[in-house]
N, C-alpha and C positions, 0 to 999 in steps of 0.2 A: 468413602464419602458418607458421612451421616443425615445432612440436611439438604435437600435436594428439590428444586421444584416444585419436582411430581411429586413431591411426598405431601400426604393428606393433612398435616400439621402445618405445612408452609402454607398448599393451597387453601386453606382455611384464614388463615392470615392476612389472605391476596383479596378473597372473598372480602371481608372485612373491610378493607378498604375500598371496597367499591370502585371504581372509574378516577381517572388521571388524566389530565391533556398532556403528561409529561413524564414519559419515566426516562430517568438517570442512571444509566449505566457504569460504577464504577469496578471494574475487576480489580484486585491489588492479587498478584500473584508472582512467588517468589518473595525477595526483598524488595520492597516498595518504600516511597521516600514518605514521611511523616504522610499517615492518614487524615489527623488534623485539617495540617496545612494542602493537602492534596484537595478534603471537600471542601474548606472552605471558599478557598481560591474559585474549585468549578463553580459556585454558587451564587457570587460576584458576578455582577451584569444587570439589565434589564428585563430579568424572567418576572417582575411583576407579580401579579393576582395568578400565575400561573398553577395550576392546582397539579401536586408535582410529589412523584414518590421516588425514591432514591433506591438501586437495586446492589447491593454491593456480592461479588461473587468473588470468593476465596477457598480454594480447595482445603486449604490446610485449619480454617477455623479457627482463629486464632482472633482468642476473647480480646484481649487489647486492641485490637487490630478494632474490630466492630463498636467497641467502645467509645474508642475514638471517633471514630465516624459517626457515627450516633450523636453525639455532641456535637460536631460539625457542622452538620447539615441540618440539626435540631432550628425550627419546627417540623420543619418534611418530616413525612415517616421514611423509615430507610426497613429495608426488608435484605436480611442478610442470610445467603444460599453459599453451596459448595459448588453446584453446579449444576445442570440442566434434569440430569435421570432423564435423557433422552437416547437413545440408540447405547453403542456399546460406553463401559466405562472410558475415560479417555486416559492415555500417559500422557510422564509431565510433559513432552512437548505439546502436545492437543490440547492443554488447559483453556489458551487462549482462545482457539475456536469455538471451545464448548462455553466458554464464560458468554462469547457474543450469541450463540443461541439463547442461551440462558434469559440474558438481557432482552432478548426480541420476542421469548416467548411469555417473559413476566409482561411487555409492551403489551402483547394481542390478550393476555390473561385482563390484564386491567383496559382494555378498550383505550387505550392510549391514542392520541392524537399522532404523535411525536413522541421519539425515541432518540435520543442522544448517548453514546458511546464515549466516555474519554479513558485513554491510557494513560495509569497515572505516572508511569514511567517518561511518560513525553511531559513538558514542559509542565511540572508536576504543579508548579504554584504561579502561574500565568492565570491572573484571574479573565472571564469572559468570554472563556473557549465556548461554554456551554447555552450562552446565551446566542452569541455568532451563529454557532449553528445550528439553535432549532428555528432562530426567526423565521429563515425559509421554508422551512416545516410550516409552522402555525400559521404564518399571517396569508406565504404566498401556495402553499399545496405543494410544494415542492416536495419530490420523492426520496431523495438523496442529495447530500450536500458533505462535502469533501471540503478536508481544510486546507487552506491557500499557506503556507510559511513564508517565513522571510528565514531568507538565509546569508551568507557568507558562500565569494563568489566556487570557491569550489568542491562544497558542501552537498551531498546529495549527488555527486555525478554520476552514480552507478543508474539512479532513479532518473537524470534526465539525458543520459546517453543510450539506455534499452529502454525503460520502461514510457517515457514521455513519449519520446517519437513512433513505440512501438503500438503504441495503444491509441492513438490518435490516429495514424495511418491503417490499422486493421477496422477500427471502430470507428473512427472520424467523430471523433470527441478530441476538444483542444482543453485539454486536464492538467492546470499545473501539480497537481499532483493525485495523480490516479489511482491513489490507492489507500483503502478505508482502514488504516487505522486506528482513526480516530473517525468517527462520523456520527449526521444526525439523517434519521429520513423517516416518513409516515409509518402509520399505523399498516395502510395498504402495502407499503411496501414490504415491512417487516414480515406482513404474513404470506408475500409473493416469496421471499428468502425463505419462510421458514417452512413453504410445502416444497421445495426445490427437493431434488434426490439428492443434492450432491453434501447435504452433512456427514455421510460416510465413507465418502472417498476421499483418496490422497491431497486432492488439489486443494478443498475445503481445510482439511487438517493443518495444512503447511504451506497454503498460498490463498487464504480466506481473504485476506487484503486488496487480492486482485481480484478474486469472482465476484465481489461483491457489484464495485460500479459497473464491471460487462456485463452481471445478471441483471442491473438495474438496466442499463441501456436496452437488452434484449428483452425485456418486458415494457420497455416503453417507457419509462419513467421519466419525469424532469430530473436528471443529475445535475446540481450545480456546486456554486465552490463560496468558500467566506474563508477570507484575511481573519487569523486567528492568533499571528505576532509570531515569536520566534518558536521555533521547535530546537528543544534542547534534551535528550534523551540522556537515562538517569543509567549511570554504566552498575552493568549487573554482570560482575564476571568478563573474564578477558575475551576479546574482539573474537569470533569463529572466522575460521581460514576461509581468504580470498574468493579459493575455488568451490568452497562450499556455499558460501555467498552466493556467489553469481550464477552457482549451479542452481540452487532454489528459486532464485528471483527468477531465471528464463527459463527453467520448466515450469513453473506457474506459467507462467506466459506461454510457452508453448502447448503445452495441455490445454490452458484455455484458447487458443486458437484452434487444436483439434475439433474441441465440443462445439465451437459457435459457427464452423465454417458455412454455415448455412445462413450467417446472417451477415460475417463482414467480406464473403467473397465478390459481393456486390455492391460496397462500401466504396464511393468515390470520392477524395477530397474530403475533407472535414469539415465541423460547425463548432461555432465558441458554442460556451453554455451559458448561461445565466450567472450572473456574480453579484453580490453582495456588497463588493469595492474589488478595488485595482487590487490586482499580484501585486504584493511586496518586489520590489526590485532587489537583485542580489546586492548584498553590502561588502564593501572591503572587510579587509580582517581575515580570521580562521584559520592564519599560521599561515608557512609556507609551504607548497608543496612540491617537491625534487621532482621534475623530470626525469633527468636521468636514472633515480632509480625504477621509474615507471620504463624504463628504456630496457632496461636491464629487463627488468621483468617478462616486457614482451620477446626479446632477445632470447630468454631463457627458453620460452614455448617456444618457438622455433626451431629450437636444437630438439626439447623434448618431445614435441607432441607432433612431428611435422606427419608420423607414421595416421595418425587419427586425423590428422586436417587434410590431408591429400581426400577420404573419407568420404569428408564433409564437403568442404569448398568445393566447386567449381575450377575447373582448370583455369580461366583466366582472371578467376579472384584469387586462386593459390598463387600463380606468378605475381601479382601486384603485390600480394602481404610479403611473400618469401623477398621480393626487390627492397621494400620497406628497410628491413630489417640490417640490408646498406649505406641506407642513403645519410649522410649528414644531417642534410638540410630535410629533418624529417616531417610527414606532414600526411595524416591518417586522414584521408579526404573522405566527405559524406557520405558522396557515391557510394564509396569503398567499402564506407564501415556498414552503409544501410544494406549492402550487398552480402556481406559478410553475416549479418545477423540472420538475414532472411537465407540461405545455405545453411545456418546451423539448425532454422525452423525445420527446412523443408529434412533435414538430416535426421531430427527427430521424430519427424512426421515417416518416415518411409523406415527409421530404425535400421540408420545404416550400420550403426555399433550399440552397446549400450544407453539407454536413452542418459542414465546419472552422467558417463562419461561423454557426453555429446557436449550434455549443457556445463558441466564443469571447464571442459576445455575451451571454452570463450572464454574464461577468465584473462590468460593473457595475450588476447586480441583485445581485450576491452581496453587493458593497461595502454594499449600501445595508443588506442583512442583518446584515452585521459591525457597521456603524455603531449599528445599534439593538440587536446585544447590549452593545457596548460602555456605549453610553446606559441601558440598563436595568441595568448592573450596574457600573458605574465607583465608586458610594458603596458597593458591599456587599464583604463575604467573597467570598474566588475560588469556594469551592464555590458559591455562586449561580452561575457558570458552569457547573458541571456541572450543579447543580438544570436548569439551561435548555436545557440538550445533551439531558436526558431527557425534557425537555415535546416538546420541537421531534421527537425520536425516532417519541412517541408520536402526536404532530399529522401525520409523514408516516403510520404506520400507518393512522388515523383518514381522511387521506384517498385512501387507495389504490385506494379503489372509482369516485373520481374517477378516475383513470386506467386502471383495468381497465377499465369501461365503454365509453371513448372508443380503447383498446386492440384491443377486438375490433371 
């Protein structure tokens, strides 16, 4: 990396510009969809008289690349880095992590008010993202604000079958989407993230998405959410395997319940947060999606994995999954599955096997969960999907005391 931050040429630059109520964080890394059309779009909205500098982080430096953006965003100035020059160099998985330091440290460099994050990779030319989420920033103080999607009814269910219910019941935040990809939050806050330890460890490299709004709650922050329209993600290389998925998603989640247990062991019940307008309702549409191969799927784990889930599970959640995997009239109940999750926590908490292989092998216990929401709601209205996102919410709260118990 030749252009970095900390280098005395950039921050010379930063200097020159003086003070911001608004910096814009765009990363474009990898293949990114027209930079053009990526800035113009964020730029689109209501940011008014806002006095506003554009930060654009690209590892590979790629003069077209900046060019274009530079015309896009023209009059803003845009300030274009490779990356932070903060702690070690990063590989290319870590770019993203280090891009959003980057972004939070150019925010505290220019005394920024507000700091706005967009992935140009998500809904690349959806103009108003950027305006949606600093208003809570500027007008109301708000610390963090999270974007609400509208989705298609079975869109995201990895996100609201672990992470929705998971994160609400440990933290008692009701987050329709709890996890900062895309986000805008103050100046203070930026600098409470950016003294945190955790930019060097795994969790931050590979699950920056989730530390984020549980560092914001456990500093006390206003977290809230703003309706931002659809999220459509711009495909870069074919889909990574299942189990690797779901491996990453709930070791994030379970590493961050490790580090915080000081703060949601005493977490009862949850609190809306602040909103900007109503959640998008899920929409028809999104294709169809086969049960039974999801059937098959969980079927599969059973045969293969039953050696590690004996492990994990509990004796009287092993009999329920292992009956499952008979029954016809099949139907992964809430209890079950919030039971099930919380066994795989406590499994990596005590490191009953390998921690990669604990969290991978949820994968298919999740499938069998997916398959039975599909099942319970293939004849109805998609909001029966939401209706069931909020049962299943409430079914992890309900059983929380299952897991604090076995916890201490």
């Amino acid at each position: 990396m030749g252009r970095l931050l900390s280098d005395p040429t950039v921050q010379a630059e930063m200097e020159a510009l003086g003070t911001a109520d608004l910096v814009l964080g765009l990363p474009t890394i990898g293949r990114a969809p027209s930079a053009e059309a990526v800035g113009r779009a964020a730029l689109e909205g209501p940011l008014g008289s806002t006095a506003m500098v554009v930060v654009h982080v690209d590892p590979t430096g790629s003069g077209e690349v900046v060019e274009a953006l530079t015309r896009a965003v023209s009059p803003w100035p845009l300030v274009h880095v490779e990356g932070s020059g903060l702690g070690r160099t990063p590989t290319a998985p870590e770019h993203h992590a280090d891009a959003v330091r980057t972004v939070l440290a150019a925010g505290r460099r220019l005394r920024a008010r507000g700091i706005v994050l967009l992935t140009p990779a998500v809904n690349p030319t959806m103009p108003g993202r950027a305006a949606a989420l600093a208003e809570p920033v500027l007008k109301d103080g708000h610390g963090l604000v999270l974007p609400m999607y509208a989705r298609t009814r079975y869109e995201g269910t990895l996100t609201h079958a672990l992470v929705v219910p998971l994160v609400r019941a440990l933290w008692g935040r009701r987050l329709a989407h709890p996890m900062a990809e895309e986000f805008a939050c103050s100046g203070d806050a930026a600098a409470a993230f950016l003294d945190a330890e955790a930019w060097e460890t795994d969790l931050a490299r590979q699950g920056l998405e989730f530390w984020l709004p549980v560092a914001a709650m456990e500093a006390g922050l206003v977290v809230s959410q703003a309706p931002v329209g659809q999220r459509i993600v711009a495909a870069d290389g074919p889909p990574s395997p299942l189990g690797a998925t779901v491996g990453r998603v709930a070791g994030a989640l379970f590493a961050l319940a490790e580090q915080t247990e000081g703060h949601w062991l005493e977490v009862r019940g949850s609190d809306s947060v602040p909103a900007s307008g109503p959640e998008p309702p899920p929409r028809e549409g999104g294709g169809p999606v086969d049960p039974v191969r999801l059937l098959a799927g969980f079927r599969q784990g059973v045969r293969d994995l039953l050696e590690i889930w004996v492990r994990i599970l509990a004796p009287d959640t092993l009999v329920e999954v292992l009956a499952l995997a008979d029954l016809d009239d099949f139907r992964f109940s809430d209890r079950l599955w919030a039971r099930v999750v919380y066994d795989f926590l406590l499994a990596w908490r005590f490191r009953v096997a390998h921690r990669g292989h604990v969290a991978q092998s949820l994968a298919p216990l999740y499938l069998g969960r997916a398959a039975s929401l599909v099942l319970e709601t293939r004849d109805k209205p998609a909001t029966a999907v939401a209706a069931i996102g909020e049962r299943l919410a409430r079914g992890f709260e309900d059983e929380k005391a299952y897991l604090v118990d076995r916890w201490r």
